[in-house]
C-alpha positions as CSV (number, residue, x, y, z in Angstrom):
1,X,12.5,4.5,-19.3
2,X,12.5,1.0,-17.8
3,X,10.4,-1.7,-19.8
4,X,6.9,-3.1,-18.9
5,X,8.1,-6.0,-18.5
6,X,11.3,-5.4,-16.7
7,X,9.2,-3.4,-14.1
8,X,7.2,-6.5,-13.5
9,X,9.9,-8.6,-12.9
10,X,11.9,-6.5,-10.7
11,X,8.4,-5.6,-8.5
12,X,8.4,-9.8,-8.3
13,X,12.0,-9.6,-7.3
14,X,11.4,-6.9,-4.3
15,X,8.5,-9.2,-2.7
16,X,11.0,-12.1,-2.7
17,X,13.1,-9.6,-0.8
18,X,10.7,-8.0,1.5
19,X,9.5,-11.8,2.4
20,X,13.1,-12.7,3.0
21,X,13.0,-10.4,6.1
22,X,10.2,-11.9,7.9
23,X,11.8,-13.4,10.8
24,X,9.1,-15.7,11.5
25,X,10.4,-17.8,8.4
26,X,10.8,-22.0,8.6
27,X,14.2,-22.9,7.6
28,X,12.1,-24.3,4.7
29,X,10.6,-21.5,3.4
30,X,13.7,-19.1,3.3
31,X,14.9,-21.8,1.5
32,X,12.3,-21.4,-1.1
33,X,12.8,-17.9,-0.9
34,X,16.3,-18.1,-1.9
35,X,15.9,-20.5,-4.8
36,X,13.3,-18.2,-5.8
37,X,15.3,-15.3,-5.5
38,X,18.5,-16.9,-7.7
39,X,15.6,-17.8,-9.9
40,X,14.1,-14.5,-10.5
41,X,17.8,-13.0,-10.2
42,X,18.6,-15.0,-13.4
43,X,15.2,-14.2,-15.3
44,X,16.2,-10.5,-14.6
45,X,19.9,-10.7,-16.2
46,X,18.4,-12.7,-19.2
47,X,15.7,-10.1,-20.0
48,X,18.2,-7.5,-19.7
49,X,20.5,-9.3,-22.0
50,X,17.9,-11.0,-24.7
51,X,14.2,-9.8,-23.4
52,X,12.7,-8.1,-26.6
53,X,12.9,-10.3,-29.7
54,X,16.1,-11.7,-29.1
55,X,17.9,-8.3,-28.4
56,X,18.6,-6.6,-25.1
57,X,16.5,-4.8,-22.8
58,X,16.1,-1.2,-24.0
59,X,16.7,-0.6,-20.4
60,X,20.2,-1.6,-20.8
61,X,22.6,-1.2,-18.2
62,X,23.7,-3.3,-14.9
63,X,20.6,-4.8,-12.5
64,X,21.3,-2.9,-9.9
């Protein structure tokens, strides 16, 4: 069972996704986009890794 708090993340992650497609886009706001994206990308891994108390996601696994 995925975490509360993973769900919410990766739900963040898939609008930065589904925005990315929008081909009406400025060359400044995909930009954005994908600085937001690495962002959330990282906060992902690290919750994974060290999100409850230090110790890793009861999810476990890869981000897929």
């Amino acid at each position: 069972m995925i975490c509360a708090e993973l769900e919410r993340l990766e739900a963040q992650f898939d609008d930065i996704l589904t925005a990315l497609e929008d081909e009406h886009l400025t060359e400044q706001q995909k930009q954005e986009l994908k600085e937001a994206y690495e962002r959330m990308s990282r906060v992902i891994k690290e919750h994974h890794e060290h999100g409850h108390a230090g110790g890793p996601c009861f999810e476990g696994g890869e981000i897929e």
